[in-house]
N, C-alpha and C positions, 0 to 999 in steps of 0.2 A: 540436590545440586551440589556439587563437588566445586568449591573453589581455593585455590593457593595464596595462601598471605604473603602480601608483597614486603620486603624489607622498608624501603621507602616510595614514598608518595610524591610526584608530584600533581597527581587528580587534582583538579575542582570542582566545584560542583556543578557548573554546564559540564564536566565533561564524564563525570559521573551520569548525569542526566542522557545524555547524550547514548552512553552506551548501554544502559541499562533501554531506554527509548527503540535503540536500536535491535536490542535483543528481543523486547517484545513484538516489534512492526515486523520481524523477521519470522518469529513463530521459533526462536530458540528458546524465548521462555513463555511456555504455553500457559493460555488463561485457566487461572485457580493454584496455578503453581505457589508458594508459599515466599516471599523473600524477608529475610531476615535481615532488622539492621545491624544486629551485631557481627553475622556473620559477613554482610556486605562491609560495612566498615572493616573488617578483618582482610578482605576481598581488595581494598583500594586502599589501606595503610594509612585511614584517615580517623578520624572519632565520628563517633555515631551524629553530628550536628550537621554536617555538610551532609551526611548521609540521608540524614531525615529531610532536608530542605530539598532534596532531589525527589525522594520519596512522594514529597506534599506535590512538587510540581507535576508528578506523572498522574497523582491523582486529579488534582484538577484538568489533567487534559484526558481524563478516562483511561488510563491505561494500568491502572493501581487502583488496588482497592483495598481500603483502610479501614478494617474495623475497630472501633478501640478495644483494648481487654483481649483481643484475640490473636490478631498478627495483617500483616501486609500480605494480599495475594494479589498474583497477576490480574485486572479485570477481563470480565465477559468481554467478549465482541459484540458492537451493542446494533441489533439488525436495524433498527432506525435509521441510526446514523448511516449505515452501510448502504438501505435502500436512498437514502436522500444523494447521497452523493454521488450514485448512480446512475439518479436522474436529474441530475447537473450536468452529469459528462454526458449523457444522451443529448440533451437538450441543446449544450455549449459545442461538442465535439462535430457534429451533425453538420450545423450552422457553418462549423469554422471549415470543413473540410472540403464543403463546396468552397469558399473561398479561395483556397490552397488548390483545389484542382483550376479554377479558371486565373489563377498567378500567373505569372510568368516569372522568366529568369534563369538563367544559367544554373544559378548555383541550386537551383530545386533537386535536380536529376540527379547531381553530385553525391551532396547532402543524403539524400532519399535511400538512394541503392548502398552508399556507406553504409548506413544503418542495417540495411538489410544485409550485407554480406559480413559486418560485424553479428548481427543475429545468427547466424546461419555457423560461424565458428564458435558461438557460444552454445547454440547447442549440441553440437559437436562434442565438446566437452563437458557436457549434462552439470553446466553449471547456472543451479537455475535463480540464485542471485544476480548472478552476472546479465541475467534476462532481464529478468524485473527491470535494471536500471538500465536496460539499451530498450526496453519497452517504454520505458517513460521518455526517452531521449528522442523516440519518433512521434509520439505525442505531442511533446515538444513541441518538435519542428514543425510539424504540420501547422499545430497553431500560430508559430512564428510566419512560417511561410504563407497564414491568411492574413499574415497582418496582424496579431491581435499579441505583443510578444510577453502581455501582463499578466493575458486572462489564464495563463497555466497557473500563474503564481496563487490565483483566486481560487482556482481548483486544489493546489496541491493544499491548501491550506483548510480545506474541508473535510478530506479524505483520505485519514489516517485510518479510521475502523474498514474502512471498505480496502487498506492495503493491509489490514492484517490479513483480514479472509483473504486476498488475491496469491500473499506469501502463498497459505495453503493450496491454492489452488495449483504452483507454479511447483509442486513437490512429484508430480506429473510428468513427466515427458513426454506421453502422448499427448496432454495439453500443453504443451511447449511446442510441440511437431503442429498443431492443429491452429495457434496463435500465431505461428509462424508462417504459415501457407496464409490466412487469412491477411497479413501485414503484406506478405509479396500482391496479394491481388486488390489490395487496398491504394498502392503505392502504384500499380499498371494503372489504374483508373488517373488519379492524377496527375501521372507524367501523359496521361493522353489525353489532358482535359476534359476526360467524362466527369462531368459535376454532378450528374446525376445518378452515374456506376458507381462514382465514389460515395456521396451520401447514403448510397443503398445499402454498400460493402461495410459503410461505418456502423450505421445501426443494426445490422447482421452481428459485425463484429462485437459490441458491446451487449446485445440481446442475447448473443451466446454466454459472453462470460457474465452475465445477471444470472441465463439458467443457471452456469456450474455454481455460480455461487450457491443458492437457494440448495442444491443437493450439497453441497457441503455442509452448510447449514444442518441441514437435515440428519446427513450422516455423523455429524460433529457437536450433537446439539448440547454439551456440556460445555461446549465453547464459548455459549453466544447470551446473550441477553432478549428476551423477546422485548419487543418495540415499548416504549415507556404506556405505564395502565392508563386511561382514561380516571378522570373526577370520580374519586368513590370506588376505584377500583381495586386490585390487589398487587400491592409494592413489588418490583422488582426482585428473586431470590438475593441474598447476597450467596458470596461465593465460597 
């Protein structure tokens, strides 16, 4: 990893956290990757103390992984956490979209088709961050528009390993072109009060991106952490 020493600093450590956080959730620094604190201190024109109290935090939220004697590496994708979070959004998303189809209100349709024709210029320009975060922005709404405008904050807050693997997913453009079509027929259902086309189109829609996940998984399996052992069983690789 090639990085340039800044003359002066003014990083902190949230926002060291923050972008080092960011680079992993994104898949620019991939799991097992090595990070250094002297090199990262060098990297943010800080001393290694701020650096390491970033370090610790990313470890305790899974994203770091710290062995002593050895070094810091990016952690596994931990598939557990990934399937549990899954089936939150199955479960909660399902629920909330029949709601949002039998809503009413002006500002549904407005809201709704924004979104989609901001989607539709983002992949345009195959930029597939720019997805990610107009993907979650209809997610959002939906939820808001069943009424429920917390329960995202409950989700977003469980569902960190399951948006690393989505990053990879979204490296794709034919899965950007294919998430895309499913969000326009998602969003028809709604605006025409099918509660029942929409629930169907929602669990479609999250039941495909479980499969791709699981083949990513598969195909990427130095990525990922298989699910935590059972009592007695055999620990986790480190990485």
């Amino acid at each position: 990893m090639v990085v340039v020493p800044k003359a002066e600093s003014r990083w902190t450590v949230t926002q060291v956290y923050d972008d080092l956080s960011g680079r992993i959730l994104t898949g620019q620094l991939r799991p097992g990757e090595a990070l250094s604190e002297i090199k990262m201190a060098a990297h943010y024109g800080l001393s290694r103390t701020p650096v390491r109290q970033a370090f610790h935090r990313l470890s305790v939220e899974g994203l770091l992984s710290i062995v002593p004697q050895v070094g810091s590496f990016v952690a596994p994708i931990q598939l557990s956490a990934v399937r549990d979070a899954q089936f939150v959004r199955q479960t909660v998303e399902c629920r909330a979209v029949r709601s949002a189809a039998l809503a009413t209100g002006h500002e549904k349709e407005r809201v709704l088709n924004g979104l989609l024709k901001e989607q539709a210029r983002i992949i345009t320009r195959r930029d597939h961050y720019g997805f990610f975060s107009s993907d979650e922005d209809l997610h959002r709404a939906l939820m808001l528009i069943a009424g429920h405008p917390h329960v995202w904050d409950f989700i977003l807050s469980m569902k960190t390993q399951l948006d690393r693997l989505r990053y990879l997913s979204l490296e794709s453009q034919e899965w950007l072109e294919m998430i895309f079509h499913q969000h326009e027929q998602l969003v028809k259902c709604v605006l025409a009060h099918d509660a029942d086309g929409a629930v169907a189109l929602m669990e479609t829609h999250l039941h495909s991106a479980s499969l791709a996940l699981e083949k990513i998984a598969v195909d990427h399996a130095e990525f990922f952490e298989d699910s935590p052992p059972q009592p007695g069983g055999t620990p986790p690789k480190s990485p």
